[in-house]
C-alpha positions in Angstrom: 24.5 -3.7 10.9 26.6 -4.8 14.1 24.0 -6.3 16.1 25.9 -6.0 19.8 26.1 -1.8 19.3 23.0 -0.8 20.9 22.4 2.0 17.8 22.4 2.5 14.6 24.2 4.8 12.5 22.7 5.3 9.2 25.3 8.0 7.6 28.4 9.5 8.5 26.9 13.0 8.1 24.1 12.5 10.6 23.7 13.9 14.0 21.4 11.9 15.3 21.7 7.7 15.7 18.8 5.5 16.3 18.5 3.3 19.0 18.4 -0.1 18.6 17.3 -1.5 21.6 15.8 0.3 24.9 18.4 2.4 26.6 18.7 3.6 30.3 19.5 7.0 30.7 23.8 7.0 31.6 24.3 4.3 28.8 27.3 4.7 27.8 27.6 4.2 23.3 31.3 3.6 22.9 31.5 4.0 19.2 29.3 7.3 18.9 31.5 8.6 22.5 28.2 9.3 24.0 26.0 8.8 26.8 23.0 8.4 27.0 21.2 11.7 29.3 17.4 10.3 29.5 15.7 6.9 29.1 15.4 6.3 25.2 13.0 3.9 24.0 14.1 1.5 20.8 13.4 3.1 17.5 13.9 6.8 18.9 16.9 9.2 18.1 19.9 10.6 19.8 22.1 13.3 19.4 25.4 12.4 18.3 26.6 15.1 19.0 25.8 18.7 19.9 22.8 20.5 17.7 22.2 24.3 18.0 18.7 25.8 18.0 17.6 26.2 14.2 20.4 24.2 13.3 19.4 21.0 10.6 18.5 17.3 11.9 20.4 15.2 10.2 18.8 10.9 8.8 20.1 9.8 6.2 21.7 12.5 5.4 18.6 13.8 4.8 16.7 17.1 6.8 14.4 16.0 8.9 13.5 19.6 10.6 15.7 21.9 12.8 16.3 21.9 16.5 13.3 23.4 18.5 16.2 24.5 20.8 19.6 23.8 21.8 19.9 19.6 21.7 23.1 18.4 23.9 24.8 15.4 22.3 23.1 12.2 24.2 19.6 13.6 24.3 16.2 12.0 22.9 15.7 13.8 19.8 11.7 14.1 18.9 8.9 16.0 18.2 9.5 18.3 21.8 12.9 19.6 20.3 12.5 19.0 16.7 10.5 22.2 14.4 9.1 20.9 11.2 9.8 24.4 9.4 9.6 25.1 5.0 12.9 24.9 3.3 13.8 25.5 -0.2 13.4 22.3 -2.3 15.1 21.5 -5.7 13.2 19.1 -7.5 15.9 18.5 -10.0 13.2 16.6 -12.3 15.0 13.7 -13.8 18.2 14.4 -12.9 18.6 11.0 -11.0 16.8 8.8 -13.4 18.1 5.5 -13.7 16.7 2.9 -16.2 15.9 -0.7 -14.6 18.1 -3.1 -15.5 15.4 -5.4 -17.5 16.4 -8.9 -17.5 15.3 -10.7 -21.1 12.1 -12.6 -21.0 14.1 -16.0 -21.0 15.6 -15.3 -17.5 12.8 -13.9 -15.7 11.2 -15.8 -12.9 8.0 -17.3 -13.0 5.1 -17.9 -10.6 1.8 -20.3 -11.6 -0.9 -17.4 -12.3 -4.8 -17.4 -14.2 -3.9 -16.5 -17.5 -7.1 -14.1 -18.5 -5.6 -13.0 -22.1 -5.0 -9.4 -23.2 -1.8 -9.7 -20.7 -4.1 -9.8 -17.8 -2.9 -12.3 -15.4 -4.3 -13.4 -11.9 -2.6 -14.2 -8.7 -6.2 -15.4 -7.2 -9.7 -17.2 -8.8 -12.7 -15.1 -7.3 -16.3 -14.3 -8.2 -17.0 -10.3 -6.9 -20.5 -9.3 -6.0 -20.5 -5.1 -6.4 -22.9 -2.6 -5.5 -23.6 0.3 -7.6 -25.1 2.0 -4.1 -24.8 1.3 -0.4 -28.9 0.9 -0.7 -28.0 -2.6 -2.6 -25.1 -3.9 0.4 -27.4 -6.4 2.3 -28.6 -8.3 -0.9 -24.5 -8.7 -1.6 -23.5 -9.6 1.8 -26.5 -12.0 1.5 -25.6 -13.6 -1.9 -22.0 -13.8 -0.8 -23.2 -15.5 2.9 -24.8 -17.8 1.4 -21.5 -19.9 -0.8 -19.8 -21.1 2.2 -16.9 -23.8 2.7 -19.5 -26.6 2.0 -21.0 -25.0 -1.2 -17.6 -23.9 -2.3 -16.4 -27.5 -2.1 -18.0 -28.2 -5.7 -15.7 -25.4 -7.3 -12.3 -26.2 -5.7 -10.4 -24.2 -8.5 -12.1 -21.0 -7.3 -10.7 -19.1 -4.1 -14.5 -17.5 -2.8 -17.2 -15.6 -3.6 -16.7 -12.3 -2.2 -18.9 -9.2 -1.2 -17.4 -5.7 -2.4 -19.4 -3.3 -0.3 -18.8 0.9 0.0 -21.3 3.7 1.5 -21.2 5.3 -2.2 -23.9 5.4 -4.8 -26.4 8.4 -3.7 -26.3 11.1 -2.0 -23.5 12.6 -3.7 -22.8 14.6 -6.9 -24.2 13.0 -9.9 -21.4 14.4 -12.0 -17.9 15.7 -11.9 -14.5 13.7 -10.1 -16.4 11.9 -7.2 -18.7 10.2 -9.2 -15.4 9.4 -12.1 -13.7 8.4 -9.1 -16.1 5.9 -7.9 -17.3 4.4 -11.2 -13.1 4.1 -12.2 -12.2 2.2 -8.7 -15.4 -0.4 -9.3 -14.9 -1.1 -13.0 -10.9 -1.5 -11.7 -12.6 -4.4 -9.5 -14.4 -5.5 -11.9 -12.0 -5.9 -14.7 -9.2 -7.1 -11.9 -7.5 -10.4 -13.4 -8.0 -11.7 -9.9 -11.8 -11.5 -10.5 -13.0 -14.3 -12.8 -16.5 -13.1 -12.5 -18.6 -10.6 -11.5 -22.6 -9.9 -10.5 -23.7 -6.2 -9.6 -26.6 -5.4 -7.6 -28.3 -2.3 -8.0 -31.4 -0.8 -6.4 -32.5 1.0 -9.2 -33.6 4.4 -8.4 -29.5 5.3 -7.3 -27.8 8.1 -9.1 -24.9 6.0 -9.9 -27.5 3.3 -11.7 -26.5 0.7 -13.6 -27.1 2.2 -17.3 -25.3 5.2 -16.9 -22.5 3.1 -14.8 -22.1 0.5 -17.8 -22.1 3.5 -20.1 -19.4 5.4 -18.7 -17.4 2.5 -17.7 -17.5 0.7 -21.7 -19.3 -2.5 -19.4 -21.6 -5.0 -20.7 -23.3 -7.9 -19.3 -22.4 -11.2 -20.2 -21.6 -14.4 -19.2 -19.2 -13.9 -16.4 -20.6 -10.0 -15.4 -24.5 -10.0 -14.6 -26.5 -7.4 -13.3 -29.6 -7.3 -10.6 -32.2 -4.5 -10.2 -33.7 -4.8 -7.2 -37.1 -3.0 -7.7 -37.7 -4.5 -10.7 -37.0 -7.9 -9.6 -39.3 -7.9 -6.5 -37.4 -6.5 -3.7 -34.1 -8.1 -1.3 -35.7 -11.9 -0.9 -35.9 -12.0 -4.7 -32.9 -10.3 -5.6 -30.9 -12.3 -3.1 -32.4 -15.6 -4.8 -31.5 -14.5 -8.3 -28.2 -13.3 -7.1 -27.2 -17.0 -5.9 -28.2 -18.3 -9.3 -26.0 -16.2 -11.0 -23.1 -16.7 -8.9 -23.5 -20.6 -9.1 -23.7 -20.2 -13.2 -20.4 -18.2 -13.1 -18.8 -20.5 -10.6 -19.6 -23.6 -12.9 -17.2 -21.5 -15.5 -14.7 -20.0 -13.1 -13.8 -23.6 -11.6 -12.6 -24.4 -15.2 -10.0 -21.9 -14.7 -6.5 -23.5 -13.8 -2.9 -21.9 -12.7 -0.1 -22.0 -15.4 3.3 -20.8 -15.5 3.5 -17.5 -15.8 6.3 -14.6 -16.3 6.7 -12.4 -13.1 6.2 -9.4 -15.2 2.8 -9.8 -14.6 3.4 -9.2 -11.0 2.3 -5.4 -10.2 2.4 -5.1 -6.5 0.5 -2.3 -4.1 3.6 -0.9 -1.9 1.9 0.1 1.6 3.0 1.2 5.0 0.9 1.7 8.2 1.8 1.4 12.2 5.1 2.9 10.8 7.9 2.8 13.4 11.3 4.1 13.8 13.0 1.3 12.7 10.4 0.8 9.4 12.6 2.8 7.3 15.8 0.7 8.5 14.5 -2.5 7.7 11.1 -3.3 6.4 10.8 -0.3 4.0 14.3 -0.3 1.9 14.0 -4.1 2.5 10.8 -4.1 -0.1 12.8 -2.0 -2.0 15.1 -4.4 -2.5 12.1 -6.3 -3.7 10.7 -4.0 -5.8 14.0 -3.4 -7.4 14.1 -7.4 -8.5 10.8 -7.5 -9.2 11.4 -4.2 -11.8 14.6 -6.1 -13.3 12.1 -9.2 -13.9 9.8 -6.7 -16.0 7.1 -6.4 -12.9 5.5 -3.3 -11.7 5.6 -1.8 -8.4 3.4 0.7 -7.2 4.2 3.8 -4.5 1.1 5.6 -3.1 0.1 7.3 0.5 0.9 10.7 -1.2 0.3 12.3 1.8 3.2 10.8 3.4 5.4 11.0 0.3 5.2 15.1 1.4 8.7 16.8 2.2 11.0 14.3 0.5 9.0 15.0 -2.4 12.3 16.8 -4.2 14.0 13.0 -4.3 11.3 11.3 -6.2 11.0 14.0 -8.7 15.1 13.3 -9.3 14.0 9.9 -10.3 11.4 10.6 -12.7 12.3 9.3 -16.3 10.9 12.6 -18.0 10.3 16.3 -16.6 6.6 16.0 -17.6 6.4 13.1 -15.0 8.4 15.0 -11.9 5.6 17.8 -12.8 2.9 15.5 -12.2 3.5 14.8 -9.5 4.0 17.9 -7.7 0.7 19.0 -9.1 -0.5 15.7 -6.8 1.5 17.2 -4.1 0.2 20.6 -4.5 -3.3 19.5 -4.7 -3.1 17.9 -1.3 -1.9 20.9 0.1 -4.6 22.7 -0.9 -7.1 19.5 0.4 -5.5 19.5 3.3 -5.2 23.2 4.2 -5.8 24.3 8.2 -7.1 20.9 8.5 -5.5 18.5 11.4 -4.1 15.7 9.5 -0.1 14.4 9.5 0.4 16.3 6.1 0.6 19.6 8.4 3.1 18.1 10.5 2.3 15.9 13.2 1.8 12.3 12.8 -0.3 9.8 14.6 0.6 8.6 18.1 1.4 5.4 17.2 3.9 6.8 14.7 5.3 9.1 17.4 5.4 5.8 20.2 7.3 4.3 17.5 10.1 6.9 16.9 8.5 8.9 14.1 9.1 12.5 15.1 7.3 14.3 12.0 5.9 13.7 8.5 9.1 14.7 6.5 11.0 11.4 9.1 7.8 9.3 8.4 7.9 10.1 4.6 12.2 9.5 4.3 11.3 5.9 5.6 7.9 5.7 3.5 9.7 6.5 0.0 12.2 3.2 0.8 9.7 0.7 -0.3 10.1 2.1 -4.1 13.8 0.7 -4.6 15.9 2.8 -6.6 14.7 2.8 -10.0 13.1 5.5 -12.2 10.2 6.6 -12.2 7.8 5.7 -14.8 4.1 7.3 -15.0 2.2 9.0 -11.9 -1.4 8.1 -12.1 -4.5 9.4 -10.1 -6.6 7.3 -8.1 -7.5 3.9 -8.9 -6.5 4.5 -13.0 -5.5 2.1 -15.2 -1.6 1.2 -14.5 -0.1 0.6 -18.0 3.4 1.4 -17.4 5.9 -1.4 -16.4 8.6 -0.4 -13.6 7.9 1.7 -10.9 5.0 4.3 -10.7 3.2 6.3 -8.0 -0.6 6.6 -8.0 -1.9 9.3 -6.0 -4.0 8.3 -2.5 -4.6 9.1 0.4 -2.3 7.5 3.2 -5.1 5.9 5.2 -4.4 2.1 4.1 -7.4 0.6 3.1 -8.2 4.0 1.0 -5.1 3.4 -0.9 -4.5 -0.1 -1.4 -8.4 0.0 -2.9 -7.3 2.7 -5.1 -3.9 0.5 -6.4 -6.0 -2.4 -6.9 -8.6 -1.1 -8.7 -5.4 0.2 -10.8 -4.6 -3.4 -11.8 -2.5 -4.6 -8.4 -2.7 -8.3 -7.8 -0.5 -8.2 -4.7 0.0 -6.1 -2.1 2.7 -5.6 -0.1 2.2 -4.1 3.1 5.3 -3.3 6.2 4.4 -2.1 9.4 6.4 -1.5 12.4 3.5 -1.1 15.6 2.2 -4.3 14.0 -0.8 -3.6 11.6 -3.5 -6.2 10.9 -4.6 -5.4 7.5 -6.0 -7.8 4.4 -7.2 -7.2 1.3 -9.2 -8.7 -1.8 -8.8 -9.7 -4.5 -5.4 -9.2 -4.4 -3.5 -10.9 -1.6 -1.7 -8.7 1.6 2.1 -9.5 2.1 2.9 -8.6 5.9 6.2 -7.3 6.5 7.2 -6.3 10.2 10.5 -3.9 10.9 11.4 -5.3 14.1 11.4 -8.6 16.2 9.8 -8.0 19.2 6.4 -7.2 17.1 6.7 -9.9 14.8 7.1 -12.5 17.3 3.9 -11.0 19.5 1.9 -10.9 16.5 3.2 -13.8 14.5 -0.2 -14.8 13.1 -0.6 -11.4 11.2 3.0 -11.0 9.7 4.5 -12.6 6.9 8.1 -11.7 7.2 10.3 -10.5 9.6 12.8 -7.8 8.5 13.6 -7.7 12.5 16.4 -9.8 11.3 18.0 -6.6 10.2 17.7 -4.7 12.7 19.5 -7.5 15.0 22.1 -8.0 12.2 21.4 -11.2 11.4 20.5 -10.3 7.7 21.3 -7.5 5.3 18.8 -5.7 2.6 19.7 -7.3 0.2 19.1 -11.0 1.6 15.8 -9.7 3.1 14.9 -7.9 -0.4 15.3 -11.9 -1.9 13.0 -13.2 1.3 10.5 -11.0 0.4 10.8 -11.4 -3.5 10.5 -15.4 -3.0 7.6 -14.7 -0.9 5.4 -12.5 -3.7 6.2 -15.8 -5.8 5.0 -18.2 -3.6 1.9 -16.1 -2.6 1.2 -15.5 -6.1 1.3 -18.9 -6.9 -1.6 -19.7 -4.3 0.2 -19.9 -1.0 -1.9 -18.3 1.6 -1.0 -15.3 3.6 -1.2 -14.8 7.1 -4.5 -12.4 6.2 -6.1 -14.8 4.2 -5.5 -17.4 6.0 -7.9 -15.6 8.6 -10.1 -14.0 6.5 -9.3 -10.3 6.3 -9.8 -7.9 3.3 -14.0 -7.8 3.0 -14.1 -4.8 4.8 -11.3 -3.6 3.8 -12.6 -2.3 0.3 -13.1 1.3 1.0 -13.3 3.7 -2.2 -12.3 7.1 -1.4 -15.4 9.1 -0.4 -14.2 12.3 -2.0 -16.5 15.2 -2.7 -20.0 16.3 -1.4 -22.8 13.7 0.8 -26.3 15.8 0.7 
């Protein structure tokens, strides 16, 4: 990108350009021949040249909705002229399948990981205190409280004890997918290679108890998973005592555990967007592509979610799908959200959230063309529903919702031990176990909120570095932050509360 043109051209077929910087109506854009005719904030479109009413908007070549009305060339394009109208997809399943590139084992880079056998391989050393039901979240925030830096200073091979804490448990159908749902995304936690051991606390009356949860999960106690009843153990001030006991006996194990080298192919990273501006799909987005695409060479996983916002550019991804079978499932995903989501006022209908629109983001269809950048450009391998098992190497999709800490709970509990997350309005999210990568689209942000963000992919947008050198940046980072080095999120602490199981279903 030229960094003195004040916008962006991102195909030849387009007819709108994005503005790179803020622009004064009557600026004058020698190599598009236009001027500007209102204020245009960076980020946003212009005409490039004249669009009749009904007539297609053009980004990346790709439709982004018709013109409301006439659009003159040098106008803000945006939601106010812009319909978001159905048009005729062709899913062409598989047609565009390409095959990664897999480097042999020999050549593959390597990060220093906890090796946990069975190919299970950890990015972080943590002890995980669950609840089976909300009823049981004090006595884990309690047991947690309690090993603090001081305490922790006995087990310096272990990165924390932390609380896992959701408003499931009771009060909801004993049966069916909200109860499979829940009982897949904790046993995902528990299981995670990032979790050396874990202790459950259960009230004991809930209907997601603790037999029927280590039943239909294939769980057992042992040494490094125990288990706390609260009403048979004497209420909170004895299950919290127990509790620390527990934790310190699994500690005394978990501190034995030591990074080694380890293949990046056991690198499967969360792919999430949120505060998503107009410039995230310019540089942020296809600049994690670039990413995942190394990463899938080096025989790692990558993982594309936020279905929701995956919605009207859903005909390219089922192109890339390596079988038919695959393409299929995920348009029954697709479908199933437009049944969810019917008459209700979420961005799937249409509109997106104000920040989104401050940003640039006219509609769901622009917001989901920018989204889909973050998978690269290999095949597609599996589609997966929430917070299953991810088996497949490559790139896959797993079906969430788009609200972030929803989704990246569901790709962990799938077996992520990274996330990476870009945001464009500058979004202050953290996660555990598995560590958040922050990647900002533009300067400006990334500078104001430099304690939050990890990389800056600004740099494209200003033209001081392409994709493909900030794909690299952010490759080398995963390394680094999979080999201990703490991000900007950890370093401060966020990700707790971030664990957030989908609530689907019925609370009575």
């Amino acid at each position: 990108m030229r960094a003195h043109d004040p916008i962006i051209r991102l195909d030849p077929n387009d007819n709108v350009v994005v503005a790179r910087v803020d622009l004064p109506a009557g600026t004058n854009i020698v190599s598009e021949g236009l001027t500007t005719l209102v204020d245009v904030s960076f980020g946003h479109k212009i005409a490039a040249t004249d669009i009749a009413k009904g007539q297609s908007v053009l980004k990346y070549n790709t439709l982004i909705g018709f013109a409301a009305c006439d659009i003159v060339k040098g106008d803000w394009v945006h939601s106010h002229n812009i319909a978001l109208d159905e048009f005729q997809k062709d899913y062409r399943f598989s047609q565009d399948y390409v095959p990664a590139d897999i480097l042999p084992p020999e050549d593959r880079a390597q990060f220093m990981g906890y090796d946990r056998g069975n190919c299970r391989v950890g990015t972080r050393n943590y002890i995980g205190v669950f609840i089976t039901v909300n009823c049981s979240a004090t006595v884990a925030r309690k047991i947690a409280a309690h090993f603090t830096p001081q305490v922790m200073a006995e087990y310096p091979n272990v990165d924390g004890v932390i609380p896992f804490i959701h408003q499931q448990g009771c009060g909801m159908e004993a049966t069916g997918e909200p109860m499979e749902l829940l009982h897949r995304t904790l046993a995902g936690y528990i299981r995670h290679p990032n979790i050396a051991g874990a202790l459950i606390c259960s009230l004991g009356c809930e209907r997601n108890n603790l037999p029927r949860f280590f039943h239909d999960t294939a769980l057992d106690v042992g040494t490094m998973l125990r288990s706390i009843h609260m009403q048979d153990i004497g209420g909170t001030a004895s299950a919290v005592r127990a509790g620390i006991d527990h934790v310190h006996a699994m500690l005394r194990v978990a501190n034995t555990c030591t990074r080694t080298p380890q293949s990046a192919e056991h690198i499967t990273i969360g792919l999430q967007c949120g505060g998503s501006d107009g410039f995230s799909g310019l540089s942020a987005n296809p600049a994690l592509g670039k990413a995942v695409d190394i990463l899938v060479r080096h025989g790692g996983t990558a993982v594309l979610s936020e279905t929701p916002e995956l919605y009207g550019i859903e005909h390219t991804l089922t192109a890339r799908a390596r079988t038919d079978a695959i393409g299929q499932d995920f348009i029954e995903r697709i479908n199933w959200w437009l049944d969810y989501t019917d008459g209700r006022d979420v961005q799937m209908q249409g509109v997106v959230g104000p920040g989104n629109q401050q940003g640039g983001l006219a509609n769901i269809i622009e917001k989901s063309l920018g989204g889909a950048k973050k998978g690269g450009s290999t095949g597609i391998e599996a589609v997966y529903k929430y917070a299953e098992p991810i088996l497949a190497r490559g790139l896959v999709i797993m079906d969430t919702p788009g609200y972030d800490p929803v989704a990246a709970t569901g790709q962990i509990a799938g077996g992520a031990n990274l996330i990476c997350f870009t945001t464009g309005r500058g979004s202050c999210f953290g996660s555990y176990p598995a560590p958040t990568v922050k990647i900002a689209s533009n300067t400006p942000m990334y500078t104001r909120m430099i304690d939050d963000m990890d990389v800056n992919c600004g740099t494209i947008i200003d033209g001081l570095e392409t994709l493909d050198t900030a794909g690299q940046q952010i490759f080398d980072r995963i390394l680094a932050i999979a080999s201990g080095e703490m991000s900007k999120s950890e370093s401060q602490g966020i990700g707790a509360d971030e664990f957030a199981p989908w609530p689907i279903g019925v609370t009575g």
